[in-house]
C-alpha positions as CSV (number, residue, x, y, z in Angstrom):
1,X,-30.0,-5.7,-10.9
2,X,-30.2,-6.6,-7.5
3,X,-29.1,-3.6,-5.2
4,X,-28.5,-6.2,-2.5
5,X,-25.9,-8.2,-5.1
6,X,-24.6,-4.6,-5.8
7,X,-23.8,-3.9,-1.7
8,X,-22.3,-7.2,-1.5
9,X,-19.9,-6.5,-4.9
10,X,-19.3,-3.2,-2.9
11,X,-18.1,-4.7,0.2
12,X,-16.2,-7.7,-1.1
13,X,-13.9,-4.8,-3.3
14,X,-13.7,-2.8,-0.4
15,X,-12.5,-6.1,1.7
16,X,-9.8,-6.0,-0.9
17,X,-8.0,-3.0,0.5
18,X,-8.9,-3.7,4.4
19,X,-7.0,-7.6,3.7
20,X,-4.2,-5.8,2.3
21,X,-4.8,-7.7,-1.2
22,X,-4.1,-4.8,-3.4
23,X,-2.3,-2.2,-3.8
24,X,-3.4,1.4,-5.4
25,X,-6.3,-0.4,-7.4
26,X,-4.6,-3.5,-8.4
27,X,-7.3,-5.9,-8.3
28,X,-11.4,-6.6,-8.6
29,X,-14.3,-8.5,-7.6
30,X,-17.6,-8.8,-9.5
31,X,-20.8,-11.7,-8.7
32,X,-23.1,-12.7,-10.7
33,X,-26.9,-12.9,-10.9
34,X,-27.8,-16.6,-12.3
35,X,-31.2,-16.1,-12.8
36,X,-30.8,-12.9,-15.3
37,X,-27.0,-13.8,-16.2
38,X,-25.9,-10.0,-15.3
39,X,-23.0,-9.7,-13.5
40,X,-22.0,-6.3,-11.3
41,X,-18.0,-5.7,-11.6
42,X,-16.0,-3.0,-10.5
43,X,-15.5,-0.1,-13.0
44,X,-12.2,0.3,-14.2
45,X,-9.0,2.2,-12.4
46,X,-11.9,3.5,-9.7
47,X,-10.5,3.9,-5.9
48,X,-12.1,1.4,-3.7
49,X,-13.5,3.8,-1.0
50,X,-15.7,6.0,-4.0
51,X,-17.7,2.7,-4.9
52,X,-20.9,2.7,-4.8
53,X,-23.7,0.4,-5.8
54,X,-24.7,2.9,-8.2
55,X,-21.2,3.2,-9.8
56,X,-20.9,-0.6,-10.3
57,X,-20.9,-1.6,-14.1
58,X,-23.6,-4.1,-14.8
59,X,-22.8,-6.2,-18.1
60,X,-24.8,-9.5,-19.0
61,X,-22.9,-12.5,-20.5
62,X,-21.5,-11.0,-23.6
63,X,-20.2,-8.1,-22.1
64,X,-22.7,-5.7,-23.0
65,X,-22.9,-2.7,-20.3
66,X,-26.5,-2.8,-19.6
67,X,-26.3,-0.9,-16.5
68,X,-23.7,2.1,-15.5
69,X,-21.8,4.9,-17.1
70,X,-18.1,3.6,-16.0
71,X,-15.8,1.4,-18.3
72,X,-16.2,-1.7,-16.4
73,X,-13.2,-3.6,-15.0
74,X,-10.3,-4.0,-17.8
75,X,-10.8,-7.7,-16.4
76,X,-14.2,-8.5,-17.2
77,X,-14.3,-10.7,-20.1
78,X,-12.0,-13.6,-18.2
79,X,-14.7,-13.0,-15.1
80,X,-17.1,-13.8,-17.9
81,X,-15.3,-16.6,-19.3
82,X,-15.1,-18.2,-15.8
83,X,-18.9,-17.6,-15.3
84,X,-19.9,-19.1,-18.5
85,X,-18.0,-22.3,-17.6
86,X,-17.7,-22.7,-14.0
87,X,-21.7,-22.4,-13.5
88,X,-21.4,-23.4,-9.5
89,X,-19.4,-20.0,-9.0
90,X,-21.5,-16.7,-8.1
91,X,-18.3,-14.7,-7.9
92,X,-14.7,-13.9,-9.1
93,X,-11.7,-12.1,-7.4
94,X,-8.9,-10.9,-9.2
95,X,-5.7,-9.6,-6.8
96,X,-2.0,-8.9,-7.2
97,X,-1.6,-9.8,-3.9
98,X,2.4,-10.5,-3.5
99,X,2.7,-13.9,-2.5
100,X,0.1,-15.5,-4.9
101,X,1.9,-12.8,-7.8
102,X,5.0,-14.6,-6.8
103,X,4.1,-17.9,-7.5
104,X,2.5,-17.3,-10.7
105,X,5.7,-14.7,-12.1
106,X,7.4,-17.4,-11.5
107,X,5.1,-19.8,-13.2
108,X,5.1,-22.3,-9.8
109,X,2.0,-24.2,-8.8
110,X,1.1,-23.8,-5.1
111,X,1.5,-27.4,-3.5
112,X,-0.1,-28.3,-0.5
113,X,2.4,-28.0,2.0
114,X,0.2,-28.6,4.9
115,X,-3.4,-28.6,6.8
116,X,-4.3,-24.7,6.4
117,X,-4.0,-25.1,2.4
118,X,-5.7,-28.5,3.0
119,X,-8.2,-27.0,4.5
120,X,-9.7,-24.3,1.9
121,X,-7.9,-26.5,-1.4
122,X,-8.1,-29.9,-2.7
123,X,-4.6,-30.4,-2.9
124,X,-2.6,-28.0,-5.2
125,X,-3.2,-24.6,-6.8
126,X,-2.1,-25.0,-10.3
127,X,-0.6,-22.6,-12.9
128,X,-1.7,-21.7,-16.0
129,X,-0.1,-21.4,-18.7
130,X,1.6,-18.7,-21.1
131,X,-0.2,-16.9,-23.3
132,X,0.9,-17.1,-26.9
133,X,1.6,-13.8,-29.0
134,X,-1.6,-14.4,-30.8
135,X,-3.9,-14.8,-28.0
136,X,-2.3,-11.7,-26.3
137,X,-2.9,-9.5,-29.4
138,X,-6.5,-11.0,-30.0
139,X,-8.2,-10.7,-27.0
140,X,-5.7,-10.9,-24.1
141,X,-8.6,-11.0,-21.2
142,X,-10.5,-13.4,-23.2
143,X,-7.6,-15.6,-23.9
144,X,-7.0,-15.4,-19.9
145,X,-10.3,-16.6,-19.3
146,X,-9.5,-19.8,-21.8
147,X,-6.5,-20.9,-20.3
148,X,-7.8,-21.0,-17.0
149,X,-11.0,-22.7,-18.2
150,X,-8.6,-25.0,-20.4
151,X,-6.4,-26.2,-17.3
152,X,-9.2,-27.1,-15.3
153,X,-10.8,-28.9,-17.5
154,X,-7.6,-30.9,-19.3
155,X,-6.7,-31.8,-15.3
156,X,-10.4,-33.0,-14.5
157,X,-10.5,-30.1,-11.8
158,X,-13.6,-29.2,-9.8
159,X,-13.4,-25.2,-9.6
160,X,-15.5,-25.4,-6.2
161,X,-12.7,-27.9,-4.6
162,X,-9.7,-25.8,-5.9
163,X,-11.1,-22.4,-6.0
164,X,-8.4,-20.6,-7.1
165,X,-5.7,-20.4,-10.3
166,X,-2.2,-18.8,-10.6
167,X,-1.5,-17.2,-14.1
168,X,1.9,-17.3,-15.3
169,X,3.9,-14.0,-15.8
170,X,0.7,-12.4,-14.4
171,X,-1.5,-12.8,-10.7
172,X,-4.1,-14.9,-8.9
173,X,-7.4,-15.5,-9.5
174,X,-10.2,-17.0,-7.3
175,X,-13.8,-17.5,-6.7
176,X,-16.7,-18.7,-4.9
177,X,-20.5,-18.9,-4.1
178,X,-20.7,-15.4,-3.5
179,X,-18.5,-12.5,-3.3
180,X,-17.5,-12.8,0.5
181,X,-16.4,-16.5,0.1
182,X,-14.6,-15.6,-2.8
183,X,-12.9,-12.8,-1.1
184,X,-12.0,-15.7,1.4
185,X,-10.3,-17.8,-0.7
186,X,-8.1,-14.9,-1.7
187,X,-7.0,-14.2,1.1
188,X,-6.5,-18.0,1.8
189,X,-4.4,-18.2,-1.1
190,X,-1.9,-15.5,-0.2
191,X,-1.7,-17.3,3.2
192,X,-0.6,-20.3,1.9
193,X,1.5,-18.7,-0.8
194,X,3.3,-17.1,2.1
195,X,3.2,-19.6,4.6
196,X,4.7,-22.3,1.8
197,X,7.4,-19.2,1.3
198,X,8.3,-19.1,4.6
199,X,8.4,-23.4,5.0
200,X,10.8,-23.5,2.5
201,X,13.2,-20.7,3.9
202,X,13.2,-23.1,7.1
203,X,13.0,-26.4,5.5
204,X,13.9,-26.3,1.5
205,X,13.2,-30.2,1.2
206,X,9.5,-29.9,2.9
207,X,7.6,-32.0,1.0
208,X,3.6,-31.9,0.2
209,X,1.3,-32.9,3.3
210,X,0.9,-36.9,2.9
211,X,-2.8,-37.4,0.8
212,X,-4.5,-38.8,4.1
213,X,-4.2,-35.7,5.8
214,X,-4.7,-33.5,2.9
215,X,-8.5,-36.3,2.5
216,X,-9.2,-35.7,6.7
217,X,-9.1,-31.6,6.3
218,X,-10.5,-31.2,3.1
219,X,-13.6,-33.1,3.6
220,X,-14.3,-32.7,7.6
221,X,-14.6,-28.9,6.3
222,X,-16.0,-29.3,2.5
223,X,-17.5,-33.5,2.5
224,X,-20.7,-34.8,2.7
225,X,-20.0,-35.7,6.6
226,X,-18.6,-31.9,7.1
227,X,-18.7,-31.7,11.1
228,X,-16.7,-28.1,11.0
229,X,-18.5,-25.1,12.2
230,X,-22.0,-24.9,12.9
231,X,-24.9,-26.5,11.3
């Protein structure tokens, strides 16, 4: 693979700790490489700062390790279930990060409370649902992967507008073009997770940002008339 696509796995893990997303090594980012379909992930239970390009775990589509000597991330197969159905995507974050963790222990969608969610989501961040005892005991990361890809598609969800799930009893996950938007919209998500904690502490009847502003931020950032940052 790639080393380039390797460096940038590398980094967007190591972004992980400097963000303060994760704690000890709760949490993972892999990318993928569309024209072979092998996707570099971090290797399981591995501290951040000893990661290497070389240490990455390479797998392809199925899971098979085609590249490293590391058990790859105990995470991997719902990466892979999200690449083989979100094909837009070029990378996947997984965090514990405590705000997002929140929301999804509780089993609570994220609304959007305001213009900062409105402006990196297309309205709400949704929740997933529970795994049943069967899927747990079959093929829990799998299963994980299923539910996500299950709620997007029974809601008619575009994974590029709403980048991001909360999985009940469990933790976030996002995604992206590449690893460093990916790692963005992680850290956008714990934002809003906390700033939507902290409206409701001031204001417990605050209600979601009327749709016409949610429509202005959202597309003057993401439309086809974007006029946000630099051409």
């Amino acid at each position: 693979m790639n080393q380039g696509l390797k460096q940038q796995v590398v980094s967007a893990n190591q972004l992980l700790v400097s963000s303060g997303l994760v704690t000890l090594t709760w949490g993972n980012v892999s990318a993928i490489d569309r024209e072979s379909g092998l996707v570099a992930i971090k290797p399981s239970g591995v501290d951040y700062n000893a990661l290497t390009p070389d240490n990455l775990v390479v797998v392809d589509l199925d899971g098979n390790v085609v590249e490293g000597d590391l058990r790859p991330s105990s995470d991997t197969k719902t990466h892979l279930e999200l690449y083989r159905n979100f094909t837009e995507i070029g990378a996947v974050v997984h965090t514990h990060s405590p705000c997002a963790t929140a929301f999804s222990q509780a089993g609570v969608a994220l609304p959007c409370l305001g213009t900062t969610h409105a402006d990196h989501f297309y309205g709400d961040v949704p929740v997933a649902r529970p795994l049943t005892v069967d899927e747990v005991a079959s093929d829990y990361e799998h299963a994980t992967g299923v539910s996500i890809v299950e709620l997007f598609n029974d809601n008619k969800l575009d994974p590029l507008e709403v980048p991001g799930v909360l999985l009940t009893h469990h933790a976030p996950f996002t995604w992206g073009k590449n690893a460093a938007k990916a790692v963005d919209n992680s850290i956008a998500l714990e934002m809003c997770a906390k700033m939507a904690l902290m409206t409701w502490q001031l204001n417990p009847n605050a209600g979601e940002i009327p749709r016409h502003i949610l429509e202005k931020h959202y597309q003057r950032k993401h439309g086809k008339n974007a006029y946000y940052g630099q051409s």
